[in-house]
C-alpha positions as CSV (number, residue, x, y, z in Angstrom):
1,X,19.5,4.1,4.8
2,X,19.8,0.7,4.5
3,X,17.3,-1.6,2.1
4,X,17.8,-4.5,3.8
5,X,14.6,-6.2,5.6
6,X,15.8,-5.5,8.9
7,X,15.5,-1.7,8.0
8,X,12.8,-0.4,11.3
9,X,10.9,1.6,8.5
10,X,9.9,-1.1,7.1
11,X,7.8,-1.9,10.3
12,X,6.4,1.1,10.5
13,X,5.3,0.4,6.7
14,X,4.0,-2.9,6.8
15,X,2.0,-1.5,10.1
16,X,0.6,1.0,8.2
17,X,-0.4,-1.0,5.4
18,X,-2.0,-3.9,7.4
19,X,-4.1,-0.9,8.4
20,X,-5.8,-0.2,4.6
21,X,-9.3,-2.1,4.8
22,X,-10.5,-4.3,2.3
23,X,-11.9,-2.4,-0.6
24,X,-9.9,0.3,-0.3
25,X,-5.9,1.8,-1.4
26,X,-4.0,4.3,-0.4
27,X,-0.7,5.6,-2.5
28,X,3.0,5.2,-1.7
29,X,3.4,8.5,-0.9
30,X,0.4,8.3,1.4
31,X,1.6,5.2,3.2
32,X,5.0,6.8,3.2
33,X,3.0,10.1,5.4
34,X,0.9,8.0,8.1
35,X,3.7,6.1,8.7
36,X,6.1,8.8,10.1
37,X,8.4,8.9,6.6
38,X,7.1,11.8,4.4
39,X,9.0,11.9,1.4
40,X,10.0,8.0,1.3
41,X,7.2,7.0,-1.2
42,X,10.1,4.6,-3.1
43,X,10.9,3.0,0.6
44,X,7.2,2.0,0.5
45,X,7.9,-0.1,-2.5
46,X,10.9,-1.4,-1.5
47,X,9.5,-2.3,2.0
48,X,6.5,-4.3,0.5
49,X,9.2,-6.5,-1.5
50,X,10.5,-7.4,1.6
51,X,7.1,-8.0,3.8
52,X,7.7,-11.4,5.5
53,X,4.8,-14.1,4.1
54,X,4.0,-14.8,7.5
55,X,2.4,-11.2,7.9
56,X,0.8,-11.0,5.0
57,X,0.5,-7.4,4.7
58,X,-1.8,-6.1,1.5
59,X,0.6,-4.8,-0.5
60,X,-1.7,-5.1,-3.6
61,X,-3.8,-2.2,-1.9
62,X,-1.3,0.2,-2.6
63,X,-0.9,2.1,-6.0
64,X,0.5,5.2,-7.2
65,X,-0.5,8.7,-6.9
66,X,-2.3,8.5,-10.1
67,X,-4.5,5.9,-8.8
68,X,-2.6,3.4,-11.1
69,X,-1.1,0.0,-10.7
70,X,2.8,0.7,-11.0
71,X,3.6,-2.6,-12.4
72,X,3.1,-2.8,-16.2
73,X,0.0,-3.4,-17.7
74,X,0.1,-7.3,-18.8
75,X,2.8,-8.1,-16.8
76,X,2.0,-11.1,-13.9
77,X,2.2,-8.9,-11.2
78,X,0.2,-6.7,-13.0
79,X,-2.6,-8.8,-13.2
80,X,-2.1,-10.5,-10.1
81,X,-2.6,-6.8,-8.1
82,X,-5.7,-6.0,-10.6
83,X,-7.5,-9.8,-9.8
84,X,-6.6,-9.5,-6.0
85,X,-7.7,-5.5,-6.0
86,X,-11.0,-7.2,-8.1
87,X,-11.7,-9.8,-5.4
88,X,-12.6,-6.9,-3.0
89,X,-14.6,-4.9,-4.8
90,X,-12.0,-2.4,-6.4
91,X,-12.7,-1.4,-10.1
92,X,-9.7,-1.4,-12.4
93,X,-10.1,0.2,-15.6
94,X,-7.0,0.0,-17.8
95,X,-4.9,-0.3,-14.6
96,X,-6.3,2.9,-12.6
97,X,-8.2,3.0,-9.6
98,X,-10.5,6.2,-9.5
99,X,-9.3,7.2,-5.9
100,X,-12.3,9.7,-5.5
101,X,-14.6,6.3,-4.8
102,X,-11.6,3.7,-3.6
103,X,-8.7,6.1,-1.6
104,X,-8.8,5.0,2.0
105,X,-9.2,8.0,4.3
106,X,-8.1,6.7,8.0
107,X,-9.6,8.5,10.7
108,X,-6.9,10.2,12.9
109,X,-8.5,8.2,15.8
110,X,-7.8,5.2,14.1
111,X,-4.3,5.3,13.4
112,X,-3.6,7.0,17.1
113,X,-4.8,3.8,18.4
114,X,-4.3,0.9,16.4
115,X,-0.7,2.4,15.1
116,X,2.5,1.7,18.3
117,X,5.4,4.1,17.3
């Protein structure tokens, strides 16, 4: 599979992703599952590197399994996930996100309709 940004997965990604509401996240591995791709939790990283600016997709509302910021703590990415994560209500303590209170859980209704493959 190829990792370039014409790769159709990453559609299907950044579709999926446009889909998480404001105050919420959902892991790669979750992203990875509602879009079609179980298994391809790495391909939802890689796919957010390559999301076109002009879609802005919400890439800082997803996190790992853990319910923690994968980029390292201190580092400007780091900090710019936590602020934009902060902005909408998320709390970050020490990077993690207690996914109990903040984990987006998409009604199947939801994705049948607003998601096209």
């Amino acid at each position: 599979m190829s990792d370039k940004p014409e790769n159709p997965n990453y559609k299907r990604i950044w579709a999926t992703v446009l889909l998480i509401p404001k105050g919420k996240v959902a892991s790669y591995g979750q992203i990875a599952d509602l879009a079609g791709l179980p298994g391809k939790a790495r391909l939802v990283g890689r796919a957010l590197g390559f999301a076109p600016k002009s879609i802005k997709v919400p890439w800082h509302r997803v996190i790992n399994s853990q319910g923690k910021i994968s980029f390292p703590i201190g580092s400007e990415h780091f900090e710019q996930q936590k602020g934009l994560l902060q902005t909408e209500q998320v709390v970050v303590l020490n990077g993690r996100i207690k996914l109990k209170e903040f984990q987006w859980q998409p009604d199947l209704s939801e994705l049948l309709f607003k998601l096209e493959y």
